[in-house]
Each structure stands twice: as structure tokens, then as C-alpha cells.
C-alpha positions in Angstrom: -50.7 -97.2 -10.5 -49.8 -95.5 -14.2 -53.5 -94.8 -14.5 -53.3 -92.6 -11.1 -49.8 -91.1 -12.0 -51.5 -90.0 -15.8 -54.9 -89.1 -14.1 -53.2 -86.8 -11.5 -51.3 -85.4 -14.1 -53.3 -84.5 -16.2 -55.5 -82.8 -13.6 -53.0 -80.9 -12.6 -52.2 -79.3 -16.2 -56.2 -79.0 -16.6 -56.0 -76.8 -13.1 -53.1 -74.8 -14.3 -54.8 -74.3 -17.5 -58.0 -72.8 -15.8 -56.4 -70.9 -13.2 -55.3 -67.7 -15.0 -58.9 -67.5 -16.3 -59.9 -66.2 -13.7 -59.5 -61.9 -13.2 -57.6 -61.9 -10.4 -54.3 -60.0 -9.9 -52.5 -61.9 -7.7 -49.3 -63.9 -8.3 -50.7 -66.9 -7.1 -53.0 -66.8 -9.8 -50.7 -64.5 -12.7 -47.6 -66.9 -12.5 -49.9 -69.9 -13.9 -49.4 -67.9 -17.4 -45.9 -68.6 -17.8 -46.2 -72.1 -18.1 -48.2 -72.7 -20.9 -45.8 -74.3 -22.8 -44.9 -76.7 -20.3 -48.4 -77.7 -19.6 -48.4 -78.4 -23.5 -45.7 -80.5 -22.8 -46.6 -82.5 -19.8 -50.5 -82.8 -21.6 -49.3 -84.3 -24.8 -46.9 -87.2 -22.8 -50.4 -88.1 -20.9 -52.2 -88.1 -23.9 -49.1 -89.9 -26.0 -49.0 -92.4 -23.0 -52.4 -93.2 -22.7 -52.6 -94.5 -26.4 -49.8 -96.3 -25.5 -51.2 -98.0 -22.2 -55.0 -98.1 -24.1 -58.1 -96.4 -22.9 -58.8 -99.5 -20.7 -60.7 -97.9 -17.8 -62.6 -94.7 -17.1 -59.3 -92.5 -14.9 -57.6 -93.5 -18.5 -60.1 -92.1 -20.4 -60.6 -89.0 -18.1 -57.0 -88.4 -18.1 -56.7 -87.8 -21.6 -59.8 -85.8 -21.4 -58.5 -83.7 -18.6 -54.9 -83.6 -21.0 -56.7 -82.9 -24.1 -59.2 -80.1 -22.9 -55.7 -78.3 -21.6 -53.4 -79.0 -24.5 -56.5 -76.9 -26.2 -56.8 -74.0 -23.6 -53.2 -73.6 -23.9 -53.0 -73.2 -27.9 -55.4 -70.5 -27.5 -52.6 -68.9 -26.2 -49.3 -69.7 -27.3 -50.6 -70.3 -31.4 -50.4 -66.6 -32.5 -46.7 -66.9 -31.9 -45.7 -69.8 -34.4 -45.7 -69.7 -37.7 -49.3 -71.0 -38.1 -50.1 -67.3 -37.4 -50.3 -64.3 -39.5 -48.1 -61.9 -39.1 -48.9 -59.0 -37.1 -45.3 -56.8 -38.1 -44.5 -57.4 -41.8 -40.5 -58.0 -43.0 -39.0 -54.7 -44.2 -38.5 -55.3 -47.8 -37.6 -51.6 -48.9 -34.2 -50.2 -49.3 -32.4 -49.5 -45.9 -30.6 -46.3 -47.8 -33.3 -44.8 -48.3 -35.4 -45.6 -45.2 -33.8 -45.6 -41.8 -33.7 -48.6 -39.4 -32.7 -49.1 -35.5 -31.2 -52.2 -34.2 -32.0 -52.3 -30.5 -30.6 -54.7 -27.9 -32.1 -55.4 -24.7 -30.5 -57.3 -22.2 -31.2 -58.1 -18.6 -27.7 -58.8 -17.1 -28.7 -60.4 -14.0 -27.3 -58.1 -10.8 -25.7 -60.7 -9.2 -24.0 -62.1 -12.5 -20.6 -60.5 -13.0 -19.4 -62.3 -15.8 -19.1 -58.8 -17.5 -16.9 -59.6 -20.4 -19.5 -61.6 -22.1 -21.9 -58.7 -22.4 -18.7 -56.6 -23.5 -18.0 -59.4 -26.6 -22.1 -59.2 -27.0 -22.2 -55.4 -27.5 -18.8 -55.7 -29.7 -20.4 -58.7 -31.6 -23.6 -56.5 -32.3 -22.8 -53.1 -32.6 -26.6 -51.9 -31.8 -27.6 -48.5 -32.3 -29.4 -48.6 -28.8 -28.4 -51.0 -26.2 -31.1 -51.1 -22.9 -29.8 -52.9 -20.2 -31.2 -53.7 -16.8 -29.9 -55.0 -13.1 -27.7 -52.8 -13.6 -25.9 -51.8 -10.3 -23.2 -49.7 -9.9 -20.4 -52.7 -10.1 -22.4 -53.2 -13.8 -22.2 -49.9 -14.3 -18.6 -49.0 -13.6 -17.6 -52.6 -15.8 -19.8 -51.4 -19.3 -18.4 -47.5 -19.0 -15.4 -48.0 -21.9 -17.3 -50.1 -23.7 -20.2 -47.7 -23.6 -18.1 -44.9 -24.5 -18.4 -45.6 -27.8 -21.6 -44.8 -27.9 -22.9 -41.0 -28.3 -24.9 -40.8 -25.0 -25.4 -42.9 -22.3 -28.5 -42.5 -19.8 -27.0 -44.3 -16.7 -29.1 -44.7 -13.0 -27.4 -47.6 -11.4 -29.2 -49.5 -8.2 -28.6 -51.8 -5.9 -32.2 -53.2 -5.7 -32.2 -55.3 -9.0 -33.9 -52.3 -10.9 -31.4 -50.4 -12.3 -31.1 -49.7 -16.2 -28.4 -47.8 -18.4 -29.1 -46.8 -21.9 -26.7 -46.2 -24.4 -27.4 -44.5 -28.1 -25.3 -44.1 -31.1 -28.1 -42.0 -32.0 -28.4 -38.7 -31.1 -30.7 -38.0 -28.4 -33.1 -35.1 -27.9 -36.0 -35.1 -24.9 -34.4 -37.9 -22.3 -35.2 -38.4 -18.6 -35.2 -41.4 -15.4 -38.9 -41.7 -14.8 -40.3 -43.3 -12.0 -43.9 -44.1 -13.4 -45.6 -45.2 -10.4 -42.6 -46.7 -7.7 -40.0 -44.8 -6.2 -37.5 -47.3 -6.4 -38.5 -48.4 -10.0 -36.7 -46.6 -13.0 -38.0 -46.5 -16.6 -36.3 -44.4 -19.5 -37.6 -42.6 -21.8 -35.7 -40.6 -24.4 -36.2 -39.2 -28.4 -33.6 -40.5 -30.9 -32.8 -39.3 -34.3 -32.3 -41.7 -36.8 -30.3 -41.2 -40.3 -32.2 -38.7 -42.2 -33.7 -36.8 -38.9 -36.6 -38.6 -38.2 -37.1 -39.2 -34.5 -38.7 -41.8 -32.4 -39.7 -42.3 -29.1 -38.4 -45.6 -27.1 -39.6 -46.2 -23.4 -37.3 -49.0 -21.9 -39.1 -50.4 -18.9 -38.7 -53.5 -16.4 -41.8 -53.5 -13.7 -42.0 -55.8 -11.0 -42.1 -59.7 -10.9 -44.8 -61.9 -9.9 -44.7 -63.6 -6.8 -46.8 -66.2 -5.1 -47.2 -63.7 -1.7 -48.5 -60.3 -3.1 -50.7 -59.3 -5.7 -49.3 -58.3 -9.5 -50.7 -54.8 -9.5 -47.1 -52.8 -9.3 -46.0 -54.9 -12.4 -49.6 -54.0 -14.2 -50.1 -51.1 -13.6 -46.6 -49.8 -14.9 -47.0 -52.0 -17.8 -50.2 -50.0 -18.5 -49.0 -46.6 -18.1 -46.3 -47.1 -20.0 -49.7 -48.1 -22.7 -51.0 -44.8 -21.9 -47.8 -43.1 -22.9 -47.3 -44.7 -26.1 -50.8 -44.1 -26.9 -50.3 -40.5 -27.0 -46.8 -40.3 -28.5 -47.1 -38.6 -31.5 -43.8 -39.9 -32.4 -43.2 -43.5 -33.5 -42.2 -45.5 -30.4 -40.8 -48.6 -29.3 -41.3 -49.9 -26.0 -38.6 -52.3 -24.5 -37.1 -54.0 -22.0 -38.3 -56.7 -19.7 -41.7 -56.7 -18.7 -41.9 -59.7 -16.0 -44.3 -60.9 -17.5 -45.2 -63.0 -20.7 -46.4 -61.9 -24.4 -49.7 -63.9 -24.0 -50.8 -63.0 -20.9 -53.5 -60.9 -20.2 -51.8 -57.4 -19.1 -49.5 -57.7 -22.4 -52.3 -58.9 -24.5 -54.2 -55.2 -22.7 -51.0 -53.4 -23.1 -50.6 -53.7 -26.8 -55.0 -52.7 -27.3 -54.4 -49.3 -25.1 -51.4 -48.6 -26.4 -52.1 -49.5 -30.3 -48.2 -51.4 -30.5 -47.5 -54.6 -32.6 -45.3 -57.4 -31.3 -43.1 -58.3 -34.5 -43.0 -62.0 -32.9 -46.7 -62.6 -33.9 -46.8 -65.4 -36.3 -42.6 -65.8 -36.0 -42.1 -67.2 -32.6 -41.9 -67.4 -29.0 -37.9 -66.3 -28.7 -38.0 -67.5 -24.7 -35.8 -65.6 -23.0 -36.1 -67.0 -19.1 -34.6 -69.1 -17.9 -31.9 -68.8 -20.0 -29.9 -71.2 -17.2 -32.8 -74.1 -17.5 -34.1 -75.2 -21.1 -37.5 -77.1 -19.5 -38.2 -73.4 -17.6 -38.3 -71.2 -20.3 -40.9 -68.4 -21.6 -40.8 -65.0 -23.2 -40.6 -62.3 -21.0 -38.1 -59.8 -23.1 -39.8 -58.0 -25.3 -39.9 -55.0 -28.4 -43.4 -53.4 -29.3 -43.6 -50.7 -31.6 -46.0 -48.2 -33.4 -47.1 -49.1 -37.1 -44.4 -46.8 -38.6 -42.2 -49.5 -38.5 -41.1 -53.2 -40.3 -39.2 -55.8 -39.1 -35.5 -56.2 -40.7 -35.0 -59.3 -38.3 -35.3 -60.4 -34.8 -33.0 -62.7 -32.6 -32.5 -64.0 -29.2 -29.1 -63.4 -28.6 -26.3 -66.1 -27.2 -25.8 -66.8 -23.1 -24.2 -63.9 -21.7 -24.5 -65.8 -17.7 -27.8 -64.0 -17.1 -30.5 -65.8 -16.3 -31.9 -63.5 -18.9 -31.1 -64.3 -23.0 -30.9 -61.0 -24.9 -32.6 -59.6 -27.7 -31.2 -58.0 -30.7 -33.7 -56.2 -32.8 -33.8 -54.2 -35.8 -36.5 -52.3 -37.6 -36.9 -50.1 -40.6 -39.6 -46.9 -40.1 -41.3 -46.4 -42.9 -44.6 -45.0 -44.0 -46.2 -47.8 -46.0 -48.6 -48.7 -42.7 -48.8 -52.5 -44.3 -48.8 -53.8 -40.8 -51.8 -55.9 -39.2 -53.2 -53.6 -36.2 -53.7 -54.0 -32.7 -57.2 -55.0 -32.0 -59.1 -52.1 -30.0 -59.4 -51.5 -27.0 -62.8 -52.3 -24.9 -64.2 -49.8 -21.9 -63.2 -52.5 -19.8 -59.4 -52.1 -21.0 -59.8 -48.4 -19.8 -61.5 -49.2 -16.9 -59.3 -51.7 -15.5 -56.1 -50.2 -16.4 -57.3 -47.3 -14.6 -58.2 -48.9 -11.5 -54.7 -50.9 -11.4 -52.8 -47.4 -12.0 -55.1 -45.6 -9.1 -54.5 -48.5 -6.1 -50.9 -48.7 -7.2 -50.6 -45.0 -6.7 -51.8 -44.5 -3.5 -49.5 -46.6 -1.7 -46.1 -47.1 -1.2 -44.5 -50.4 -0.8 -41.5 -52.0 -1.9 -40.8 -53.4 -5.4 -41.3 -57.3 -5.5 -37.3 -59.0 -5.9 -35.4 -56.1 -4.8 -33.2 -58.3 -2.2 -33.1 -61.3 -4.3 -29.6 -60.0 -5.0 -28.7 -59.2 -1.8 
């Protein structure tokens, strides 16, 4: 009975494991990448229980085969965000009066949450110079205003459909707009900020569509994609933010950051999960900061339970012109080609956003 239990197991992490091999975009196939770190999980007890029962018969044996072979897979993966990595962003070790930095704080609040005064005490707490949040309906909207207010300029467009976003800056802002990059019903925002000393920066906060089982993932790709396209012919330095439904090893983030030329400053740190902040066993990172190689890293940190099922992010980074970073690898014709074809189907048709009346 243990040997069918660790043999069924362990096929079922080896299936999980192979499944988002596969080139499909469908979210039958795409959610499979969020779990790789529970596949880790569940592997390593087959393999740690079969030493423990003894590799006395052949499903025994194949089990920790199966386990083994997927506990591999999966570290392909997940490895280039532990410390056994180099570094992709390096730490800022200048002098922050003489080169500016930008803390940045991204937080989906969750529509349906409305414990509002714990993303209040968060902003308080933090004091970012740009604070991104998303969900945000008008209720949201209406219970951040005097905190916001504070702030220099706000860029508020409030839904009901689980897509809204506000941005606030205590930077001043040049060239700002609501864009709706490929659905009508799903805001991005992108806006030039000056930082100390006049330099100015691009940041494109964005938060695509889901994955579900029922529908195919190309609304979430293809927005993820253009907004690579844009970045990759900002002339500015830009940072790219918000939450991306999707995870920083999969293969639309890994496409993202080749097209668009970005660095993830969690490369060789950490994971930082940030879903499901509710459920410890159920969590991967899907909150994320990319940025051009003008910038360092000052420091990075997932941010404390604010009753989202979402964990913010607090950022901050120095722009500099040392360009002592680790680069993006490039990107292949097939990158271009397949980014392309996403962005074309998704054009051409109109359909509603994946999750829009979860919250209803």
C-alpha cells in the first residue's frame, strides 16, 4: 500500500514536471509552472521516504526515479533564484547623495479585501517614492485618497472588474497616461518620473490576466510581451512593475526579460513568494520589479500581510551609470516570432479579461 501511495506520487510530480514543457498556451497547461516548488517538496518526501522504507521492490525503485528525475526538472527552474546563483542586478554600493535612487512599492490589495487601514500603516511605514497598487475599485480608491495626498501626483482609474490600479509619485511626473495595451477593460500605467538631480525614468506598472484551467493564457502573454516591446525601445531607464499573473521562471517572463533587455534584481537573491499570501504551502512569485541596466539594487523586500491574498513588495534602486550588471540573454527569432503571433490573435478579438467577476 506505501509503495502505491509513493509510486502514484511521484508520478504525479514527474507529470506536473513535464507538462509545462510542452508550447502550448493554455491554462491547463501554463498553471503547472507555478508549482515547482511544491513538486520539489512533495518529490524529496518520496524520495526521503523511500530510503526510509528501502528500495525493496521495482514501484519503490521507480518511485524515486519518477521523484528524482522531477526534483531535477524543477531545479532547472527555480535555482537561478537562490543564492547558489550569480547575480543578475548587483547591490548599489555608491553614495546615494550623489546618485539618485527610487523605492517603489507594489501591492495588489485584493478588490474584495477592505481591510484598508493596513495598506494605510504599510504606505506610512514605508514612505515609497512610487506606490503601484492594483484591484483597486472605487471603494479602494475613495479609502487610500488622504493618505495618497501626500503624494505629488496620483494617476487614479478605479474598476470594478478586479483590474483597476492607482499610482501615486512623490516624484514629479512628466509624460503619464491609462493605457489599455491590448484589452479594453485592462489598464496599465505608464508615466516619466524625475528623480533627485533631474534624471528621468520610465516605469510601466502592469497586471495582465490570470491563468485559468478553461481558456488559453494568450491575453496575459501577450500584454506581458508588449509591455517587452515597450521597454525595449524606451530610451529612458525603465522599470516595469506590478503583478504579472504569472511566475518569474516561467517561460513568457523568462521571454519577457530577452525582448525587453530587463534584469530581475531577485536572480541569485530569492524567490520573495508573494501568492498566496493567505496559505504558506500555496505560495510562488508572481509580484514582480524588472529594470533596464542603469540601475543597482539598494535592497529588496516582501512586505508584511496587508489581508490581500497578495504580499507587497518594497523596492529600491540606485540609477547609475557604472553598467556592472549581468545582461539579459538575447533574444532568438523565435522570441520575436512568437511574441508576435500572441500580440496579433489577442488583438483581433475581443473577449473578457479572465477573473473579472471573481469579486463579484
Amino acid at each position: 500500500m506505501i509503495a502505491a501511495i509513493l509510486f502514484l506520487l511521484a508520478a504525479v510530480c514527474l507529470v506536473a514536471s513535464l507538462l509545462p514543457l510542452l508550447p502550448f498556451g493554455h491554462g491547463l497547461i501554463r498553471s503547472f509552472d507555478f508549482g515547482r516548488l511544491q513538486a520539489i517538496g512533495v518529490s524529496s518526501l518520496v524520495i526521503l521516504a523511500v530510503l526510509v522504507v528501502g528500495l525493496n521492490s521495482m514501484s519503490l525503485i521507480a518511485a524515486a526515479a519518477m521523484a528524482a528525475v522531477a526534483v531535477v526538472i524543477q531545479l532547472v527552474y527555480v535555482v537561478r533564484f537562490t543564492p547558489l546563483w550569480p547575480v543578475q542586478t548587483v547591490r548599489f554600493e555608491g553614495d546615494s547623495q550623489s546618485e539618485p535612487t527610487i523605492s517603489v512599492l507594489a501591492c495588489n490589495v485584493k478588490q474584495g479585501n477592505r481591510d484598508y487601514q493596513k495598506v494605510i500603516d504599510l504606505i506610512e511605514e514605508r514612505e515609497p517614492d512610487v506606490a503601484i497598487f492594483m484591484e483597486t475599485d472605487k471603494g479602494w480608491a475613495d479609502a487610500l485618497r488622504a493618505s495618497l495626498s501626500k503624494f505629488r501626483e496620483r494617476i487614479e482609474q478605479p474598476q470594478d472588474n478586479s483590474y483597476g490600479m492607482i499610482l501615486a509619485s512623490r516624484l514629479k511626473l512628466g509624460e503619464h497616461e491609462v493605457r489599455f495595451l491590448l484589452n479594453d477593460e485592462v489598464p496599465s500605467i505608464h508615466c516619466v518620473a524625475e528623480l533627485p538631480g533631474g534624471r528621468e525614468i520610465r516605469i510601466i506598472a502592469v497586471h495582465p490576466e490570470p491563468p485559468v484551467p478553461t481558456r488559453d493564457t494568450l491575453g496575459r502573454d501577450a500584454e506581458i510581451l508588449v509591455a517587452a516591446k515597450h521597454a525595449r525601445d524606451e530610451p529612458l531607464p525603465v522599470i516595469v512593475t506590478g503583478d504579472l499573473n504569472d511566475v518569474a521562471w516561467s517561460r513568457t517572463t523568462r521571454r519577457f526579460l530577452r525582448i525587453s533587455g530587463l534584469l530581475d534584481p531577485r536572480q541569485g537573491r530569492g524567490m520573495y513568494n508573494t501568492f498566496d499570501a493567505r496559505r504558506w504551502y500555496l505560495r510562488w512569485p508572481l509580484d514582480h520589479v524588472f529594470h533596464s541596466q542603469d540601475f543597482e539594487l539598494v535592497s529588496i523586500e516582501r512586505q508584511k500581510f496587508v489581508g490581500s491574498d497578495h504580499f507587497p513588495m518594497f523596492y529600491r534602486l540606485a540609477l547609475t551609470s557604472r553598467n556592472a550588471n549581468q545582461p539579459s540573454p538575447s533574444p532568438s527569432r523565435d522570441d520575436y516570432d512568437e511574441a508576435e503571433e500572441a500580440v496579433e490573435v489577442e488583438s483581433n478579438r475581443s473577449r473578457k479579461p479572465a477573473g473579472s467577476d471573481w469579486e463579484s
